[in-house]
C-alpha positions in Angstrom: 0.0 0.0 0.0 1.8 3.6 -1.3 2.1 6.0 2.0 -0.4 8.8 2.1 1.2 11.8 0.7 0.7 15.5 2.3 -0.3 18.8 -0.1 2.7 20.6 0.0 3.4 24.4 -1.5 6.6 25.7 -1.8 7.0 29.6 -2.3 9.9 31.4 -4.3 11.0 35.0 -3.6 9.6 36.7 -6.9 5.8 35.1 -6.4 5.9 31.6 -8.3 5.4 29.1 -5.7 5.2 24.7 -6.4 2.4 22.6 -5.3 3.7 19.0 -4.6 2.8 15.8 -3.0 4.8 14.6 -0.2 5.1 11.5 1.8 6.1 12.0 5.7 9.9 11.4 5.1 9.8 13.9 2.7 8.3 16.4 4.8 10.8 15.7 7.0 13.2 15.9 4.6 13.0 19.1 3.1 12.0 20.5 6.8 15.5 19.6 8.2 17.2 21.1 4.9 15.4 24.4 5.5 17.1 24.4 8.6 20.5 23.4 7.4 20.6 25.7 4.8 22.4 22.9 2.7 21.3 23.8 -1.0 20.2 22.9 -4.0 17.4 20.1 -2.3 16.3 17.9 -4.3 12.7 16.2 -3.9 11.5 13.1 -6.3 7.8 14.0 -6.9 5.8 11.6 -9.3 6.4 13.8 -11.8 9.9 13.4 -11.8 12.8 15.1 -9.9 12.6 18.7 -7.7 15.7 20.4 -7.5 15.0 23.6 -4.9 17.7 26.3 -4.3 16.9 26.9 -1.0 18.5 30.5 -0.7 15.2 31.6 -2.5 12.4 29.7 -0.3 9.9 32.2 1.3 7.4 29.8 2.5 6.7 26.3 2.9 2.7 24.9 3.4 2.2 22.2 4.8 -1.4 20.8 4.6 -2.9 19.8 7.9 -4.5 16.9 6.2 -8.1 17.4 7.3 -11.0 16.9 5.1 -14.0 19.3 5.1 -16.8 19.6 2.6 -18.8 22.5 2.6 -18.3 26.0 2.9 
């Protein structure tokens, strides 16, 4: 069974920001780079491979994962 994966966004200083799907470990992954400063990250997506210069991160989202319908 394939891991659930987690929405996440990843914002660029200039306004273009990445919407991938992560699985925990790389969450944790790219969390602990952020910290380290250690660039360029790279991130395999489904698509194919992420490589993130990490001087020019603004934001990361991470979805919380819950579920609502409605408004």
């Amino acid at each position: 069974m394939a891991s659930e994966k987690t929405q996440v966004e990843i914002g660029f200083d200039g306004g273009q920001v990445i919407p991938v799907r992560l699985d925990a470990d790389q969450v944790k992954a790219l969390r602990k780079a952020l910290g380290s400063g250690d660039s360029p990250h790279e991130i395999e997506t489904d698509e194919g491979s992420l490589l993130i210069d990490l001087g020019k991160v603004i934001f990361v989202r991470i979805s919380s994962g819950a579920k609502t319908i409605g408004f």
